[in-house]
Backbone as CSV, one residue per row, in Angstrom:
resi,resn,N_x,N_y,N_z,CA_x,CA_y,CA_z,C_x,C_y,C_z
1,UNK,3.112,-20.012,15.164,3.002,-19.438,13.814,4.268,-19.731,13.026
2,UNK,4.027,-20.237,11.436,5.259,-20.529,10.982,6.193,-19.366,11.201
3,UNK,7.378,-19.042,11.027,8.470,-17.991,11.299,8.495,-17.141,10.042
4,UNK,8.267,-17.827,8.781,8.276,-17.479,7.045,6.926,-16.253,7.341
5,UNK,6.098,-15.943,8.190,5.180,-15.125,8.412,5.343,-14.122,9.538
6,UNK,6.557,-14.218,10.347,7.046,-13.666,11.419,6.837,-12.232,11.507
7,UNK,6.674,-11.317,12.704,6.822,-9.811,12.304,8.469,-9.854,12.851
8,UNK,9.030,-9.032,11.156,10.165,-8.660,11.526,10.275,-7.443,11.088
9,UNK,10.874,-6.403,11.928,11.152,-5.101,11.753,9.825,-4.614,11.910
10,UNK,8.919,-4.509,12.449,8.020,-4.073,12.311,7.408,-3.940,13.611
11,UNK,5.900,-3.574,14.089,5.757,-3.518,15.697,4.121,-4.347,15.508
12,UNK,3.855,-5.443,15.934,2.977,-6.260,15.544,1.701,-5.083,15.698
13,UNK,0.592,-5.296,15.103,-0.851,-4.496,15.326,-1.501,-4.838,16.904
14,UNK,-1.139,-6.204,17.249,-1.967,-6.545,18.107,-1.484,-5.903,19.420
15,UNK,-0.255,-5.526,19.690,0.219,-4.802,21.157,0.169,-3.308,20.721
16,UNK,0.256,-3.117,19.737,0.647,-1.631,19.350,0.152,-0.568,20.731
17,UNK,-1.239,-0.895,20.975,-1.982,-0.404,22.068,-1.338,-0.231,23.368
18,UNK,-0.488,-0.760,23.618,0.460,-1.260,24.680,1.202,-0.199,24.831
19,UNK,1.756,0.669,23.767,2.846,1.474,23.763,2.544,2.405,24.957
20,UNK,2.944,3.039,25.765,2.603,3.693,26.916,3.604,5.189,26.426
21,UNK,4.900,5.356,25.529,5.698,6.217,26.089,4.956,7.913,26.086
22,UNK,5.353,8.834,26.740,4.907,9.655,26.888,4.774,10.619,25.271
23,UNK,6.391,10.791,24.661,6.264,11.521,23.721,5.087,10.635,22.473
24,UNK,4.999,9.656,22.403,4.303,9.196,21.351,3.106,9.278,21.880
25,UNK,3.031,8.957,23.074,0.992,9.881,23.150,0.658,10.864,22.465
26,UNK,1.794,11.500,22.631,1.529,13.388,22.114,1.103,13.140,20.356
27,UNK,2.109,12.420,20.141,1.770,12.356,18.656,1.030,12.143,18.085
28,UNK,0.445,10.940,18.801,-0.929,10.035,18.723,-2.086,10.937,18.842
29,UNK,-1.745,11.883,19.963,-3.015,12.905,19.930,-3.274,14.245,18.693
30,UNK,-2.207,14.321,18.496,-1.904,14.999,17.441,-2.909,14.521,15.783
31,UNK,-2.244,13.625,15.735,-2.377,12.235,14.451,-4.730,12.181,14.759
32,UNK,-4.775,11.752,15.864,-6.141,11.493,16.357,-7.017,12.919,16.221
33,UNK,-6.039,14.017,15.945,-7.099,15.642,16.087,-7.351,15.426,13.984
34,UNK,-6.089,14.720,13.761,-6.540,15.321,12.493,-7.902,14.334,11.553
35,UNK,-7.367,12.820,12.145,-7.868,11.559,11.703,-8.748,11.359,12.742
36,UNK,-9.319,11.681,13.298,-10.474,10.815,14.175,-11.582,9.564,13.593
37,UNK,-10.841,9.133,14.877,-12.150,7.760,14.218,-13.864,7.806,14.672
38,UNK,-14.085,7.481,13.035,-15.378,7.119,12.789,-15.806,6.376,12.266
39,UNK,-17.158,6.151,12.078,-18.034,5.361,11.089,-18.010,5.743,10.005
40,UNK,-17.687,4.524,9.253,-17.024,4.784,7.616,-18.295,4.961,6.844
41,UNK,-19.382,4.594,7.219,-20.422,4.255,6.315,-21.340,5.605,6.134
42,UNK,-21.140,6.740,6.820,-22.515,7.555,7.009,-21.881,8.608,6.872
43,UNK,-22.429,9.878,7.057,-22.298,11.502,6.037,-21.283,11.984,6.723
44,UNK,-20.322,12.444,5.906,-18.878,12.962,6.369,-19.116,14.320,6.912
45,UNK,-20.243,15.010,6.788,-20.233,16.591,7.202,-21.268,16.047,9.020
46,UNK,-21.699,14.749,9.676,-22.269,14.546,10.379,-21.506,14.772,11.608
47,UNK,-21.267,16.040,12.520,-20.172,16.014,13.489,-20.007,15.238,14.674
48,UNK,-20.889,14.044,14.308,-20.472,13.132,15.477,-19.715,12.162,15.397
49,UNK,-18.941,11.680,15.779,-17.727,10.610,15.422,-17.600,9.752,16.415
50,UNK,-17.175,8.271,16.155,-17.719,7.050,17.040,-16.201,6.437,16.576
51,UNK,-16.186,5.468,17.623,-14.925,4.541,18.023,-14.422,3.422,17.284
52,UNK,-15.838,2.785,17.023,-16.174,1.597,16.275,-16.437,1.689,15.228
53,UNK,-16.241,0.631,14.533,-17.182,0.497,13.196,-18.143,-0.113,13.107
54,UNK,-18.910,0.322,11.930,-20.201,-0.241,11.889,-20.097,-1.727,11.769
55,UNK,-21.769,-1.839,11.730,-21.772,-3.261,11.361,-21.621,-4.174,10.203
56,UNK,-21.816,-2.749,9.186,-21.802,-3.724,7.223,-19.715,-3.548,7.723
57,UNK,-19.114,-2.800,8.102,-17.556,-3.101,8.407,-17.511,-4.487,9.161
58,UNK,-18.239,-4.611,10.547,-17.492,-5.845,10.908,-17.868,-6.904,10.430
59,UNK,-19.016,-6.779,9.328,-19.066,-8.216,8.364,-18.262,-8.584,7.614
60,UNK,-17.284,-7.180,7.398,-16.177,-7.425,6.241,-16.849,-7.132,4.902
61,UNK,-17.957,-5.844,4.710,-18.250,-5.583,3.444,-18.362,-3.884,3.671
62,UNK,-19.270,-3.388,3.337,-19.378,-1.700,2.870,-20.879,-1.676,2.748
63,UNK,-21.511,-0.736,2.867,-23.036,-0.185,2.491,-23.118,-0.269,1.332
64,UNK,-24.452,-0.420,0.799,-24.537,-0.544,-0.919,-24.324,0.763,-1.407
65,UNK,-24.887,2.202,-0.601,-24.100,3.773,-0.960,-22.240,3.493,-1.167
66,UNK,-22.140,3.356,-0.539,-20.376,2.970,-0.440,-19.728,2.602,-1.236
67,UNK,-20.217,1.146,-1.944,-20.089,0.121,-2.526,-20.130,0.511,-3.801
68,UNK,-21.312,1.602,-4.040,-21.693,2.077,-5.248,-20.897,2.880,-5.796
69,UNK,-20.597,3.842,-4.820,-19.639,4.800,-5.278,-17.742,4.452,-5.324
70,UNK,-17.401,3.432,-5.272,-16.142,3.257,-5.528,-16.077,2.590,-6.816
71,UNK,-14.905,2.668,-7.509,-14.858,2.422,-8.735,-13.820,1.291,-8.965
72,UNK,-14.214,0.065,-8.606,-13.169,-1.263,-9.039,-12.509,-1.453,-10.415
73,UNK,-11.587,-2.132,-10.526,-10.548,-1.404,-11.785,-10.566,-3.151,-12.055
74,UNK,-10.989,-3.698,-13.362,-10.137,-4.664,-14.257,-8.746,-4.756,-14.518
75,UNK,-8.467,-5.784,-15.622,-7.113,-5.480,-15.935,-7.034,-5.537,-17.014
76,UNK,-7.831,-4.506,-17.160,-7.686,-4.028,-19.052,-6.794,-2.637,-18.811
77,UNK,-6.250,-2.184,-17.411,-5.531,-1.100,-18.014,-3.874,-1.101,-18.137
78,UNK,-3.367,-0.449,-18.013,-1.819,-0.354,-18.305,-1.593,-1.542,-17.448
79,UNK,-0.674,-2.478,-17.917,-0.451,-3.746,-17.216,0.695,-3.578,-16.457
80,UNK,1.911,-2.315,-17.206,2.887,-2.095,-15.785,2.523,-0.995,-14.738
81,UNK,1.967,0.093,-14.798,1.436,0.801,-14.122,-0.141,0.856,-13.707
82,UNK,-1.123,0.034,-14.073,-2.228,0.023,-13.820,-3.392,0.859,-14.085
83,UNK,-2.532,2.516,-14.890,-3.119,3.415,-14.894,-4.840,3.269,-15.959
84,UNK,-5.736,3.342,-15.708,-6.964,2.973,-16.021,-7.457,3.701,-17.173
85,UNK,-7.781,2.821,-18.359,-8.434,3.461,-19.764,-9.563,4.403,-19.444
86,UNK,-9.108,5.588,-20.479,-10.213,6.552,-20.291,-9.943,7.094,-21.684
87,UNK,-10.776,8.454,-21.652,-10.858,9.004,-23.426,-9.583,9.577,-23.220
88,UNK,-8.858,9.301,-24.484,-7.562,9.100,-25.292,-6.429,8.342,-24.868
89,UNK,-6.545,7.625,-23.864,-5.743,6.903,-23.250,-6.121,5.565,-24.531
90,UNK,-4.665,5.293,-24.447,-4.921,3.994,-25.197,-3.218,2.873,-25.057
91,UNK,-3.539,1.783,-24.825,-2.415,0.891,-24.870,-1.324,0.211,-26.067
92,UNK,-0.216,1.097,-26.256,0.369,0.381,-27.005,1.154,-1.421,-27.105
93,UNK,2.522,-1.706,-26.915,3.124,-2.480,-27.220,3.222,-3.772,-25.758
94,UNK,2.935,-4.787,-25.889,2.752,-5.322,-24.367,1.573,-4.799,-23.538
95,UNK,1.014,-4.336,-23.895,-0.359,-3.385,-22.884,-0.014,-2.182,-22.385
96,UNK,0.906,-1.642,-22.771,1.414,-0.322,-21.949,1.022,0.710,-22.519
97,UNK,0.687,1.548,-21.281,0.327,2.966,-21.539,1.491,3.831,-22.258
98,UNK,1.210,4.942,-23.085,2.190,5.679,-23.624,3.242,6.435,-22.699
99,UNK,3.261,6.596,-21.694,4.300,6.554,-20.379,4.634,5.773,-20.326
100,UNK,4.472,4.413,-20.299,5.259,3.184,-19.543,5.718,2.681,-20.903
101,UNK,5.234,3.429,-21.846,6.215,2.394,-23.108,7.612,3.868,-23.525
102,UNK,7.205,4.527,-23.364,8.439,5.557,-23.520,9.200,5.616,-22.400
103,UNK,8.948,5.623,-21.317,9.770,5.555,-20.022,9.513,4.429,-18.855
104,UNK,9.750,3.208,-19.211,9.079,1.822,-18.544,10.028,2.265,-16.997
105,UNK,8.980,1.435,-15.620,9.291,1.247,-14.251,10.252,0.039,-14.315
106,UNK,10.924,0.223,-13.504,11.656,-0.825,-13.331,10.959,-2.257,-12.859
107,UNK,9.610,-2.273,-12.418,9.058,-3.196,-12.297,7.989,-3.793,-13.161
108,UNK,7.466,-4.892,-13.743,6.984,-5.796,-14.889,5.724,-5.312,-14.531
109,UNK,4.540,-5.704,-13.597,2.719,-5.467,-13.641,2.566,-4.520,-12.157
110,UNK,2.055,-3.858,-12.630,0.965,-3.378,-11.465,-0.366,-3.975,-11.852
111,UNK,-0.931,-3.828,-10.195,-2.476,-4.635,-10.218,-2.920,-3.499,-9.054
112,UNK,-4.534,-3.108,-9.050,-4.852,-2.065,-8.143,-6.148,-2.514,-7.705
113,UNK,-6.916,-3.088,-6.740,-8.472,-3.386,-6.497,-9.057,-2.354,-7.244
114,UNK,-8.569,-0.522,-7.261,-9.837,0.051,-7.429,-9.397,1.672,-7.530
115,UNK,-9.774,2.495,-8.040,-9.853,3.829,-8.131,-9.448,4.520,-6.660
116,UNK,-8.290,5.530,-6.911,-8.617,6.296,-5.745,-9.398,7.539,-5.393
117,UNK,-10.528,7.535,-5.053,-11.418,8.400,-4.910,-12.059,8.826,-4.062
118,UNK,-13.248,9.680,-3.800,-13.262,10.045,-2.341,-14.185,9.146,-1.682
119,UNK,-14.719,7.685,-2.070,-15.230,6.801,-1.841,-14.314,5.516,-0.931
120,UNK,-12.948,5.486,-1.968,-11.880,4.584,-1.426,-11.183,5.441,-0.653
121,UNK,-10.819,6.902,-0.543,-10.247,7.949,0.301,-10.566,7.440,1.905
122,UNK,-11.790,7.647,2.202,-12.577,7.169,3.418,-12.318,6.474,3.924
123,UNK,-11.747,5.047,2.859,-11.348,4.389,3.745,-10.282,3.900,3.800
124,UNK,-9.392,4.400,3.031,-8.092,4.247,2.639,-7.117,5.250,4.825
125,UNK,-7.452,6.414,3.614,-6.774,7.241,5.148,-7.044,6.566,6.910
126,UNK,-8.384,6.137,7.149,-8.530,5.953,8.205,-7.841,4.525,8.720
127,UNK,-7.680,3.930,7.717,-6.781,2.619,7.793,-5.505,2.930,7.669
128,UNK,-5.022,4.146,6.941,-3.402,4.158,7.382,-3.112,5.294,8.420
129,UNK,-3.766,6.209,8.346,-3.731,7.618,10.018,-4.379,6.980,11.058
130,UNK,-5.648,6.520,11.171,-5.653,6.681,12.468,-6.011,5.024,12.836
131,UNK,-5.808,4.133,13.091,-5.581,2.605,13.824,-6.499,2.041,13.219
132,UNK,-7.106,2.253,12.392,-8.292,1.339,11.827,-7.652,0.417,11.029
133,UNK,-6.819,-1.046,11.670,-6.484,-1.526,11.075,-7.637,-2.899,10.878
134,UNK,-8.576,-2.926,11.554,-9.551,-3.626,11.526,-9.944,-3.506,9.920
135,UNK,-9.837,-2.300,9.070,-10.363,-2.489,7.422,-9.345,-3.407,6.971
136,UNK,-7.910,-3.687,7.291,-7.028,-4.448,6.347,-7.399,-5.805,5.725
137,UNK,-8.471,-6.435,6.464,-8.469,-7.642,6.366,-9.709,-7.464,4.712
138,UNK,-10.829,-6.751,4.544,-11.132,-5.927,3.889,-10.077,-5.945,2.335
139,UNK,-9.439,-5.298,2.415,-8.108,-4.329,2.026,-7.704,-5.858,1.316
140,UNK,-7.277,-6.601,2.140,-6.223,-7.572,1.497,-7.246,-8.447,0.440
141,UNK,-8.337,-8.984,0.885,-9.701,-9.656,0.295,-9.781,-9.076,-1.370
142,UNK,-9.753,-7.522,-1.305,-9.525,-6.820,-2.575,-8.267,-6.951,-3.157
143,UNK,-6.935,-6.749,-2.818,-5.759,-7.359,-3.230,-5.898,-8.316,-4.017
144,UNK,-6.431,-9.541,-3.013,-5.836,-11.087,-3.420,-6.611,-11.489,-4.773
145,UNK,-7.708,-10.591,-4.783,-8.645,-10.952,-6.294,-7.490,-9.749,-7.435
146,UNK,-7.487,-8.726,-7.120,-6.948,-7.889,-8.002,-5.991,-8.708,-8.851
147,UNK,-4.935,-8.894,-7.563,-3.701,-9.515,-8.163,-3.149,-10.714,-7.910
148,UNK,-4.503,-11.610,-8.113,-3.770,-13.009,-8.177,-3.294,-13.688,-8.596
149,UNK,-3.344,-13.186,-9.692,-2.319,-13.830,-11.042,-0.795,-13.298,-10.413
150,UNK,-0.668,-12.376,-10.139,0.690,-11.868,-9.607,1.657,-12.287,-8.510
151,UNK,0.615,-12.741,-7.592,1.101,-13.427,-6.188,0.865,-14.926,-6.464
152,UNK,0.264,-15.714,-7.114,0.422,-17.253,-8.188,1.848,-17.028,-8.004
153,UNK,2.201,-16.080,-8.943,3.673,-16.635,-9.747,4.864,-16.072,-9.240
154,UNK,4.256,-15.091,-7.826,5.715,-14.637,-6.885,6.257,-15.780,-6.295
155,UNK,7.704,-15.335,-5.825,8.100,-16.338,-4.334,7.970,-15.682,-3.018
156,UNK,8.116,-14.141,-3.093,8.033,-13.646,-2.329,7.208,-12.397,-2.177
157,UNK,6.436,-11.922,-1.127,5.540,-10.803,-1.148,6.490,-9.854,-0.031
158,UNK,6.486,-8.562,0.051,7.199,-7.502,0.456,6.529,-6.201,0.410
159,UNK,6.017,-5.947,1.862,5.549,-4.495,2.046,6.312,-3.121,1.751
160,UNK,6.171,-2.013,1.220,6.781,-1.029,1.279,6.740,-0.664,2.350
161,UNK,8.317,-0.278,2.784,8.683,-0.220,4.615,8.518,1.419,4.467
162,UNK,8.464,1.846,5.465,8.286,2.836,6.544,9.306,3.116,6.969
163,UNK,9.737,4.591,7.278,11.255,5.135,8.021,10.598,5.148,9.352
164,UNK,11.822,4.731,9.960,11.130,4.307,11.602,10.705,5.437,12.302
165,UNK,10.668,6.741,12.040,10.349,8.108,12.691,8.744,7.612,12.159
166,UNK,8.463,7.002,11.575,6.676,7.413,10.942,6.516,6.282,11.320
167,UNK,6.913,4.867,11.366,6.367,3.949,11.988,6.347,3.714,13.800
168,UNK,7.327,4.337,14.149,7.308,5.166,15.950,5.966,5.643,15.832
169,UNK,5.587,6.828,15.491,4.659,7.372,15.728,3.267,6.905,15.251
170,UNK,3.225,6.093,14.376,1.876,5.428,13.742,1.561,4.241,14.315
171,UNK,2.562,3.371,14.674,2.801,2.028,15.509,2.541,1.100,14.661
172,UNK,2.345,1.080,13.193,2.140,-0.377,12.264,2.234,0.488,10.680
173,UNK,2.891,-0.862,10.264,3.033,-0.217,8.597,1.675,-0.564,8.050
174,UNK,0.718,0.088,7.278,-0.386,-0.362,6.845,-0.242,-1.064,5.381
175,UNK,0.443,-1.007,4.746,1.099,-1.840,3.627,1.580,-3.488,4.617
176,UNK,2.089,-3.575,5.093,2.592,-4.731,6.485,1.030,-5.397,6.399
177,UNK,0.771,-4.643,7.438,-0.851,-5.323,7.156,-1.671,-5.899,5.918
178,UNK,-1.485,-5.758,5.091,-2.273,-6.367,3.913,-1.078,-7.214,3.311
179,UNK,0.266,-7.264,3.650,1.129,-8.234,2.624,1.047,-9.487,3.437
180,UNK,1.483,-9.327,4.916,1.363,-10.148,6.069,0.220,-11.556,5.656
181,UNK,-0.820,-11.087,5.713,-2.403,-11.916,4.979,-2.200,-12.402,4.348
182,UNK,-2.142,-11.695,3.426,-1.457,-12.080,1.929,-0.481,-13.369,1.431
183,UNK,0.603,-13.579,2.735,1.214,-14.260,2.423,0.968,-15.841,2.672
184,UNK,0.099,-15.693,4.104,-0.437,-16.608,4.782,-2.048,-16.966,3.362
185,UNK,-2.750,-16.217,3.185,-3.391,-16.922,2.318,-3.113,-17.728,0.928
186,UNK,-1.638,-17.382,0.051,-1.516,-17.940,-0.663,-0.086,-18.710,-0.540
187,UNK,0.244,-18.813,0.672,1.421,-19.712,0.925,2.755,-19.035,0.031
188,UNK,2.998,-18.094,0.751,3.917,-17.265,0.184,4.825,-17.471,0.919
189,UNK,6.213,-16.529,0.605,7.229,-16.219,2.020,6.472,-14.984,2.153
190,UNK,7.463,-13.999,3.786,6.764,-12.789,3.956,7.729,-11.877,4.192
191,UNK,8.690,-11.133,3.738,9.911,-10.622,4.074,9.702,-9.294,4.518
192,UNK,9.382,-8.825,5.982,9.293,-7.818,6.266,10.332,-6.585,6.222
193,UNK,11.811,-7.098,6.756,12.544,-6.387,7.304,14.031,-6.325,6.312
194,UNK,13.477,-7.160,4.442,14.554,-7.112,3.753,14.860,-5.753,3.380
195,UNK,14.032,-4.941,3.137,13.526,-3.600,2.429,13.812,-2.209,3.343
196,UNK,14.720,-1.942,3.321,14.031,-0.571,4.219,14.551,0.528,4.004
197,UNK,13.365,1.681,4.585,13.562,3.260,3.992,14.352,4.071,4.692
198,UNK,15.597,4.194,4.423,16.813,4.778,5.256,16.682,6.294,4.908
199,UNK,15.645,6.816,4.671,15.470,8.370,4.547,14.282,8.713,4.535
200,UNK,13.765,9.600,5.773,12.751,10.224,5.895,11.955,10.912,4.882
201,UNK,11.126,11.165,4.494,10.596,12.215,3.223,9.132,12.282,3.710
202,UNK,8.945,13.771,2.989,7.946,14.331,2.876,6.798,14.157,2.411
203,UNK,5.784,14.305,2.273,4.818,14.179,1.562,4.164,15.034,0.465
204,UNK,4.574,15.114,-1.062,4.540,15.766,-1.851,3.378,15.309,-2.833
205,UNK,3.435,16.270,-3.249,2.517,16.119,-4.252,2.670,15.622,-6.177
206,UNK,3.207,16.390,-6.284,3.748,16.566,-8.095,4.743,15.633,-8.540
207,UNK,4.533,14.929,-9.604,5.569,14.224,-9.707,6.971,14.725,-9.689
208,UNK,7.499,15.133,-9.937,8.892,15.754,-9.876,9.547,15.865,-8.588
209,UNK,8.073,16.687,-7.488,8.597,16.370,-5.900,8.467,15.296,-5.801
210,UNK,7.752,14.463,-6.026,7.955,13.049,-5.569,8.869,11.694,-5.815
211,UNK,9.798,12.197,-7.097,10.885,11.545,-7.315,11.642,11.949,-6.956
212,UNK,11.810,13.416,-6.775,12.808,13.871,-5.776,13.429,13.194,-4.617
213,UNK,11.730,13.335,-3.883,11.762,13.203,-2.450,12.313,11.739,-1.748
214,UNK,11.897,10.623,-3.397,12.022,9.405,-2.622,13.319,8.820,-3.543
215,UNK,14.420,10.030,-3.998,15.428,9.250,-4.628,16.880,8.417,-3.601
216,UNK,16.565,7.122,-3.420,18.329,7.223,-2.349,17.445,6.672,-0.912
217,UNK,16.042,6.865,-0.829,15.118,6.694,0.072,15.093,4.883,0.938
218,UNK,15.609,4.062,-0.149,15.422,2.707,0.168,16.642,1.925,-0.574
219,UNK,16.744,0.771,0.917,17.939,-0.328,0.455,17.580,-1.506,1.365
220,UNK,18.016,-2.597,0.280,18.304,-4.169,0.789,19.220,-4.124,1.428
221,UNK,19.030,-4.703,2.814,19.655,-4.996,3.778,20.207,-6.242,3.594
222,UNK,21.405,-6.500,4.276,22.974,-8.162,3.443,21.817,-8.956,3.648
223,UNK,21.119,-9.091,4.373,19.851,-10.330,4.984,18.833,-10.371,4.223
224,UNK,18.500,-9.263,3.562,17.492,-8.797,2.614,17.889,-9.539,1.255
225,UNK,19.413,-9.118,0.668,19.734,-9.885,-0.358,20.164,-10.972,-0.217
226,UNK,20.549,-12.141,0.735,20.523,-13.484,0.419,19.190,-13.748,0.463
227,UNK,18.241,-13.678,1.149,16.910,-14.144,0.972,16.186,-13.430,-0.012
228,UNK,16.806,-12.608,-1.099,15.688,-12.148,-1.857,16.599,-11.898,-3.567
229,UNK,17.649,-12.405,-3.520,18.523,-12.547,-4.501,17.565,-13.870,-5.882
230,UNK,17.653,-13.457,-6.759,16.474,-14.093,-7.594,15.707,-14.649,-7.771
231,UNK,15.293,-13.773,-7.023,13.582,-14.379,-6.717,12.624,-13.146,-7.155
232,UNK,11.477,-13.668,-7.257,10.269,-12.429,-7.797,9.608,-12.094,-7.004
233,UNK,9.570,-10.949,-6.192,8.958,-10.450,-5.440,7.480,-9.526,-5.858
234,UNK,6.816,-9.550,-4.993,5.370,-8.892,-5.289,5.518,-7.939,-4.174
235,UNK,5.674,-6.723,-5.001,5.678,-5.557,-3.798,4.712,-5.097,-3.395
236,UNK,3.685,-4.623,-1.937,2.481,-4.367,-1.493,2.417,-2.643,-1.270
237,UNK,1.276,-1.986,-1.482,1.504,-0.469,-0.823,-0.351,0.014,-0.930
238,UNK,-0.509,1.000,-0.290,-1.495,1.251,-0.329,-2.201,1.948,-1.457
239,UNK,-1.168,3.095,-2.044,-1.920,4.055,-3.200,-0.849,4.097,-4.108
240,UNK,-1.082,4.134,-5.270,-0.307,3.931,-6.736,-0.664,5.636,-7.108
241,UNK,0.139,6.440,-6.827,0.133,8.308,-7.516,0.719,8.268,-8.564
242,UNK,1.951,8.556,-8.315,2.841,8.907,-9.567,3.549,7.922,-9.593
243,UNK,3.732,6.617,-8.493,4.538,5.486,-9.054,6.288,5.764,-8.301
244,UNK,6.723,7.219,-7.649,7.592,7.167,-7.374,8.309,6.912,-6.384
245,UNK,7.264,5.994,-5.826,7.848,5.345,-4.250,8.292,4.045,-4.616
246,UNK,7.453,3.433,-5.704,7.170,1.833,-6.251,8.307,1.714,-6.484
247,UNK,8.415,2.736,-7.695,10.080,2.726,-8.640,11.392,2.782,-7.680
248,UNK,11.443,3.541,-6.686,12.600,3.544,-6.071,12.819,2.258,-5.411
249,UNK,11.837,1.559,-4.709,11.597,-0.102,-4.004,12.292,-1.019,-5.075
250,UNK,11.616,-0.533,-5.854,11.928,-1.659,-7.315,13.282,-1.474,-7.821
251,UNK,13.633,-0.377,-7.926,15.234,-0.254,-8.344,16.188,-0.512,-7.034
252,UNK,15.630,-0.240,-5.718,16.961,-0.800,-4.928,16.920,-2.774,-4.409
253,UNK,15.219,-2.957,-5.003,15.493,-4.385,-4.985,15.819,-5.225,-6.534
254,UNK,15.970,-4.635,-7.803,16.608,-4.929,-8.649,18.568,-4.758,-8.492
255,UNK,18.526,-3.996,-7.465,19.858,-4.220,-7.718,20.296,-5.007,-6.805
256,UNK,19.737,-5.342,-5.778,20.407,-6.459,-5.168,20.061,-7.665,-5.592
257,UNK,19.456,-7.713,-7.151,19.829,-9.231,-8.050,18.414,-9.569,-7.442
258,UNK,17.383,-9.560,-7.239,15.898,-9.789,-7.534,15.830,-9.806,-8.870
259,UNK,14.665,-10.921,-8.910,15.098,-11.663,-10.246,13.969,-10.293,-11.167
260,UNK,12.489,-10.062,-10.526,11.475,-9.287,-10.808,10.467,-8.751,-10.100
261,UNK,10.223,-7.725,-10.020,9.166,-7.393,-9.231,8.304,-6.815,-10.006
262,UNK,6.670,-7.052,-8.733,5.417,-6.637,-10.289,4.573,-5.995,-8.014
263,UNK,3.664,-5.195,-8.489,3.180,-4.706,-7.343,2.099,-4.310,-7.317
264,UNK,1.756,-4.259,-6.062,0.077,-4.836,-5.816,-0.496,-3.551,-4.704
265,UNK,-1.332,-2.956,-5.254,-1.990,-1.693,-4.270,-3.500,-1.981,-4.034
266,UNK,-3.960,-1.291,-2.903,-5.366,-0.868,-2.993,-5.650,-0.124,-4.220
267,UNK,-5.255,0.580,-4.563,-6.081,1.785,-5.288,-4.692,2.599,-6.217
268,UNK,-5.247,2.871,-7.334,-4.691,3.653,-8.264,-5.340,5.069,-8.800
269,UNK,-4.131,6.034,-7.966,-4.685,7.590,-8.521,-4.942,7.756,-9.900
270,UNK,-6.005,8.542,-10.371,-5.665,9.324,-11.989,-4.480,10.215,-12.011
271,UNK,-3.595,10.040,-13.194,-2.658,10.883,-13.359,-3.042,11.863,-13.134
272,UNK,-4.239,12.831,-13.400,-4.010,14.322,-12.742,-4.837,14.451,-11.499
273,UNK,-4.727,13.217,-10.336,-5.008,13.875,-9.119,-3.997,13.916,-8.224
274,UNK,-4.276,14.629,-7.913,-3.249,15.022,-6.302,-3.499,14.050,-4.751
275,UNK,-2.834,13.437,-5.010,-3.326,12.043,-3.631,-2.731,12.815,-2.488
276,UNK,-3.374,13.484,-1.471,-3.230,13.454,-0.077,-3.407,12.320,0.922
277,UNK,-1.896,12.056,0.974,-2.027,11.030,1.789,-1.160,10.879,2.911
């Protein structure tokens, strides 16, 4: 495998299974009481739960119920935040929403496959809690259409990293997983291990906790900034909330002299939902 696609810093998907140690079983069992795996396709109140996925999954599509109910997003909405036209929402100067033109991200476009809802929920969570990394491939397929104009004109694609206490216990970054693809399908670089989250945090809700939580959270590593010193990176993550994980990525890789970054999700919350994730 070229090396420009290498897993670095990271714990590949394919051994993850391998891990034997005792305390991370526990966790795993823990993680598995809350997330159990099931079949993505059929009635969430049905108390039986299965290992595998179905079969419209291992074709690499969704049930037409499924299918129906998720809500794929154009790019008619806010072009730096992605946030999606609705009644009174409207785009001012450059395409920006009235947030992003009074208080702009430090990063140029967001791009999102699709609504986060309790359609993309389903299958969002079970692909980042409990090992269903079998949807990523899925996952990235939606990416690479979302935002291909974006990854065209990157040099480099870059997962939002994981503090190693949550990637110990989860055994794969699920952002990793869809940039990884990503890079290999459009002949990208793949910089896993320039980025990383040197502070644990919580999982909040409100914007205010959530800029809080993730201020000081992330830094370019000396290896990180010669290989990523002006150049345009396309940052990867799973859910777009309030934007305050993106922004902190984006401001500690603007300052190590990245030339621009623009970032690429599954799914974009409505400003007034509360993403449990």
């Amino acid at each position: 495998m070229n090396n420009r696609w290498a897993f670095i810093g990271e714990l590949p998907a394919k051994v993850k299974g391998l891990v034997k140690d005792n305390g991370r079983n526990v966790v795993r069992s823990v993680i598995d009481a809350i997330y159990p795996a099931q079949v993505l396709d059929r009635d969430p109140h049905d108390p039986v739960n299965y290992a595998a996925p179905n079969e419209a999954m291992l074709l690499g599509g969704l049930s037409a119920d499924t299918w129906g109910q998720i809500r794929f997003l154009s790019d008619e909405g806010c072009d730096m935040c992605a946030r999606p036209l609705a009644g009174g929402i409207y785009l001012g100067a450059g395409g920006r929403c009235e947030g992003c033109t009074s208080k702009p991200f430090p990063f140029t476009r967001t791009r999102a496959a699709c609504l986060y809802g309790e359609a993309s929920k389903s299958l969002i969570l079970p692909f980042k809690h409990a090992d269903r990394t079998d949807i990523g491939p899925m996952f990235t397929q939606w990416i690479g259409r979302a935002a291909a104009e974006l990854i065209r004109d990157c040099d480099v694609i870059v997962p939002v990293p994981l503090h190693w206490t949550r990637l110990w216990s989860r055994r794969y970054n699920q952002a990793a997983e869809i940039a990884r693809p990503l890079a290999r399908q459009y002949d990208k670089d793949y910089l896993a291990d320039g980025l990383r989250r040197i502070k644990a945090t919580k999982r909040q809700s409100s914007r205010t906790e959530r800029a809080k939580n993730v201020k000081g959270a992330f830094m370019v590593t000396p290896a990180g900034v010669r290989r990523l010193r002006g150049r345009h990176v396309v940052l990867v993550d799973d859910v777009f909330t309030t934007g305050a994980t993106v922004r902190a990525c984006a401001e500690a890789l603007m300052a190590a002299g990245v030339r621009q970054v623009d970032v690429a999700v599954i799914a974009r919350a409505a400003p007034d939902v509360d993403a449990a994730l």
